[in-house]
C-alpha positions in Angstrom: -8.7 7.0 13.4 -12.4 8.5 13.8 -15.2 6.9 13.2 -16.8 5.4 10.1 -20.4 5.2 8.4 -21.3 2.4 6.3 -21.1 4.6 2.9 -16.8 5.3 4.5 -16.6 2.0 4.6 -17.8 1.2 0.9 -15.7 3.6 -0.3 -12.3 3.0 1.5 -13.4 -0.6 -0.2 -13.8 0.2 -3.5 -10.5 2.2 -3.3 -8.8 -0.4 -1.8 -9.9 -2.6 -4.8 -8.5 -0.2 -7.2 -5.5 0.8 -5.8 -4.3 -2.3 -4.4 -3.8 -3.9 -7.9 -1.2 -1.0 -8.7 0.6 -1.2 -5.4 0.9 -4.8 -5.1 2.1 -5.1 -9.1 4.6 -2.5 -8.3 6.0 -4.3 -5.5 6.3 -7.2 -7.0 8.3 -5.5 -10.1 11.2 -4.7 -7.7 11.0 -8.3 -5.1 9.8 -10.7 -7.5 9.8 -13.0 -4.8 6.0 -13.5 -4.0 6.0 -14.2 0.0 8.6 -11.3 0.2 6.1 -8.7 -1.9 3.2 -10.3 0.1 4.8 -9.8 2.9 5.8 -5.9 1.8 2.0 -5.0 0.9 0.8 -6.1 3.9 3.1 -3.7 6.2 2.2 -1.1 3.7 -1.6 -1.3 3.6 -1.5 -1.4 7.3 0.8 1.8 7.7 -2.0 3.6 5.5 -4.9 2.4 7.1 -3.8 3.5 10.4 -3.1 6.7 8.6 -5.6 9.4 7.9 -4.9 10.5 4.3 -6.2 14.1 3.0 -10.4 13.9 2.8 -10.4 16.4 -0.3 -7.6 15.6 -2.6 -8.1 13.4 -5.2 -6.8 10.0 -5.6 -3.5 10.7 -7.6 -1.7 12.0 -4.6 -2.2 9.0 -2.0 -1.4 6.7 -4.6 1.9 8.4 -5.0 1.9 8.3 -1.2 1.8 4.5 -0.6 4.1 3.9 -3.9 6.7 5.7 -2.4 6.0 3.9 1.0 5.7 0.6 -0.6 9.3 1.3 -2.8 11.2 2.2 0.5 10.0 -1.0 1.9 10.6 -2.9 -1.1 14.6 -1.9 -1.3 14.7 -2.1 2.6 13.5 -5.4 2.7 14.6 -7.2 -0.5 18.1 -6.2 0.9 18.1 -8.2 3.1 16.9 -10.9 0.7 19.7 -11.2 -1.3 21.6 -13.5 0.5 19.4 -15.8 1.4 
């Protein structure tokens, strides 16, 4: 991952605080079990933060980016769930 200025990291921020509502609400739709969804968002955030996303697209397309990452995670995981 390069290296960030001050203004990068106020807006990778203020992303985060908009986007993370939307990811984390969708997760929790399919694993309503909260430490499980916790759990879920946090693998995912991480997996796009080490990620460098597309600089000049706008913000539609990594959203559908991490949903579909956080929906794979969410079925993979809540499997296993089930019969606990």
């Amino acid at each position: 991952m390069k290296e960030m200025s001050k203004s990068d990291d106020n807006k990778i921020i203020e992303e985060y605080d908009r986007i993370a509502p939307i990811i984390y609400g969708n997760i929790l739709n399919q694993v309503p079990q909260e430490p499980i969804a916790n759990n879920i968002f946090e693998k995912v955030m991480v997996e796009v933060l080490a990620e460098d996303l597309p600089q000049n697209e706008s913000l539609q397309s990594p959203i559908i980016t991490i949903l579909n990452k956080a929906r794979k995670k969410s079925k993979k995981d809540h499997r296993f769930t089930e019969f606990i």
